[in-house]
Steps between C-alpha positions, in 0.01 A plus 500: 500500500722208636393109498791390597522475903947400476636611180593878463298658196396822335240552250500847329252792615358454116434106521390463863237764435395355171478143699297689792275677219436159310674659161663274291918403530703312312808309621835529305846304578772596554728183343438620140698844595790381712551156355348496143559786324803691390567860626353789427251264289408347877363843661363585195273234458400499880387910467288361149324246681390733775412719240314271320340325834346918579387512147299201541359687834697314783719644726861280470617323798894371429583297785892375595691497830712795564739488815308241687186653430151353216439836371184495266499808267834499435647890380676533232824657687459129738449287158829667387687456795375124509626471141813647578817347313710318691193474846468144630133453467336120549250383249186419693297295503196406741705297755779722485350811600465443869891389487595851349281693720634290837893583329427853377589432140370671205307288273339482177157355493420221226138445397449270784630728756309765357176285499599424872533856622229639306229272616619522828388913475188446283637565123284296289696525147867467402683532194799383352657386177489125523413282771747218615408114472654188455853468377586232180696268682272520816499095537867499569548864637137557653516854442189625509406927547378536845246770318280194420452412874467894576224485250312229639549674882427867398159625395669724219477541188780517300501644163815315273634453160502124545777356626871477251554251294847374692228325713290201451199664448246264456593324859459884654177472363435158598599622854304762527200320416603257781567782767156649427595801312271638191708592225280707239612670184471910471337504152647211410477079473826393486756566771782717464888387502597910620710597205285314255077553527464125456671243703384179319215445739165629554301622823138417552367837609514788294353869643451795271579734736611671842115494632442120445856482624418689845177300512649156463778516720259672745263175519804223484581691846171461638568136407864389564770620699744517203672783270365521122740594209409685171697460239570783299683447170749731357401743249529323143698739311752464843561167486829319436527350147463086558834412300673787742333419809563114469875563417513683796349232701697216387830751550348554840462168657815364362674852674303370817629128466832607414578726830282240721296711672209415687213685706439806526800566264351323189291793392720771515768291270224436295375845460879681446506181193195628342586886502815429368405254227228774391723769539296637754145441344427288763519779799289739289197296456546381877473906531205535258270184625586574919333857429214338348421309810538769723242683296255246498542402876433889557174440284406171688572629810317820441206231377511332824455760719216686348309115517587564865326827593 
């Protein structure tokens, strides 16, 4: 199965025949593994979330670029050799894939990209830890995620913790809104800041559970064009402490101000800040709450197709 008439791509025997069959699959990315996560923790965490996205009845699809080639279903000897220490691997996102592909480079896909890619082959659900938005000092910097636009271009649905707290999150709400893109709370009212279950701010939709997920995502497609994103919360007994988790922001976005780093370097610094402030903390509730979502895209997926058949 190939939609792409230029670029050079492979989708796995397992995916392309649950894609053909109408079975649910699940997109994964692969920035969390090469660029977010410490090793072995990285791999780890990428073999858990497949886990978790079969246990919820979907077949995982983890897409990157892998000498010059989109390769959708990723194994786990070509995840490893894309996480390799020391391998130059881009961070992609949806305008850079075409550029790595065109170059031959090996490249890590970010939400966006994923979004991008997987819409492109007919995945309907993605998951990820937290989905990018609008940075703090975006009126002098205008950094803004390019996983809001992805949203608003992709009929996807991605399942998310939120977004983090280093970004403004009530203008990545506000621009959501503005792009089109329902945001609706999994089991919950108020929408969550990743390592914390409450970010300060509330969402208007709340659904009980992976069924009236499938089913409202399912309409809003018959209706708009755009992406939809579910916001999962982490776990409350998971959840970074509020004294320790805003210590480790402030720490965080004075580290970032202090090294003056901009775009797509910001989060990274950020993220390093807040495992070391918590002593690592941090990295194991990313772990714990990225699982989650896999497991409940698996469900929603699963959800989705069955309302197909």
């Amino acid at each position: 199965m190939n939609n792409f008439r230029i670029s050079p791509l492979t989708i796995n025997d397992e995916v392309s025949s649950a894609l053909l069959e109408g079975r649910s699959v699940v997109a994964l990315e692969t920035t969390i593994v090469v660029h977010g996560l410490p090793s072995p923790t990285n791999l780890e965490v990428a073999a858990e979330c497949e886990a978790a996205v079969r246990a919820g009845g979907a077949v995982p699809a983890t897409i990157g670029v892998l000498e010059g080639r989109i390769v959708v279903g990723l194994t786990s000897e070509q995840l490893a050799q894309l996480a390799e220490s020391g391998r130059d691997v881009a961070k992609l996102s949806a305008r850079d894939v075409g550029l790595s592909l065109a170059l031959k480079r090996d490249g890590a896909t970010t939400v966006a990209g994923t979004i991008a890619i997987a819409s492109r082959v007919g995945i309907e659900v993605m998951a990820t830890g937290g989905l990018g938005g609008v940075h703090r000092d975006a009126r002098e910097s205008y950094d803004e995620s390019a996983d809001l636009t992805a949203l608003s271009r992709n009929q996807v649905l991605v399942v998310a913790s939120g977004v983090k707290s280093i970004l403004d999150v009530g203008a990545t709400l506000e621009r959501l809104d503005t792009l089109g893109v329902p945001v609706a709370g999994y089991q919950t009212d108020r929408f969550p800041g990743f390592y914390q279950r409450d970010s300060g701010f509330a969402v208007e939709w709340s659904l009980a559970d992976e069924v009236e997920a499938a089913a409202a995502f399912m309409i809003h497609s018959e209706l708009s064009t755009t992406g939809f994103l579910l916001a999962n919360p982490v776990s409350q007994e998971r959840q970074l402490s509020s004294d320790k988790h805003d210590g480790a922001l402030s720490s965080a976005l004075e580290r970032a101000k202090s090294l003056g780093v901009t775009g797509k370097q910001v989060t990274p610094v950020l993220l390093a800040e807040f495992a070391r402030y918590t002593e690592g903390e941090s990295v194991v509730v990313n772990r714990h709450l990225v699982v989650a979502n896999a497991g409940l895209a698996g469900r929603v997926a699963t959800a989705v197709a069955r309302n197909r058949t």
